[in-house]
Phi, psi and omega in degrees: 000135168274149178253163177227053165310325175298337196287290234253026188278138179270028167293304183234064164278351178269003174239338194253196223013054162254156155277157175192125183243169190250119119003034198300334174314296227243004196280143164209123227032277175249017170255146161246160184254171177191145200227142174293164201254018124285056173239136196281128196245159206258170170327138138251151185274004181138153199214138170258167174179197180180136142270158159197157187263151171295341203280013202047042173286098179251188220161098162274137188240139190223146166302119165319154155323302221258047167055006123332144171255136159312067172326143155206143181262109180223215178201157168273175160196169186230143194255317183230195164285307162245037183234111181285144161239110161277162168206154177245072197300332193233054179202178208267319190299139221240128178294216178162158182249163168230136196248115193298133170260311213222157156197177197190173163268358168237014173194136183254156158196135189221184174208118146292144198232097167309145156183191206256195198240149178344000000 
């Protein structure tokens, strides 16, 4: 029998099935920040973000052509303690790890990692 122990870790219950978008205003040097999207966020030209699920469902979000968000549909995995590995089997989109610095239920800070996959 498999187990999903990677999956169902209470590491992050405080980020998931929320949206959460970036907060670039507040971002510093190779960390980006991120605010849950019912947050008064001040004007923008457009907010990237992403969820994810304990069931490891993640959901990157990108600015559209018509300026609108991009759905892409992937998956998590959790690699470390506070290290993710995303991925996209069925898109175009280049996976990448994301590394927890911080989290709250009202604020995040992380670092993207390009890299190939596990």
């Amino acid at each position: 029998m498999s187990t999903t122990c990677l999956r169902t870790t209470e590491e992050f219950a405080l980020v998931y099935n929320k949206t959460w978008l970036h907060a670039v205003e507040e971002d510093s040097a190779d960390v980006e920040a991120y605010r849950p999207n019912t947050y008064a966020f001040p004007p923008s030209r457009g907010r990237t973000g992403f969820s994810m699920s304990p069931d490891g469902t993640f959901r990157l979000f990108a600015i559209a052509p018509t300026d609108g968000l991009e759905e892409h549909p992937g998956r998590w995995k959790k690699i470390e303690k506070d290290k993710l590995h995303i991925s996209f089997p069925n898109e175009p989109t280049e996976g990448f790890d994301l590394i927890f610095i911080a989290q709250s239920a009202e604020f995040l800070k992380i670092k993207k990692v390009p890299t190939k996959a596990p």
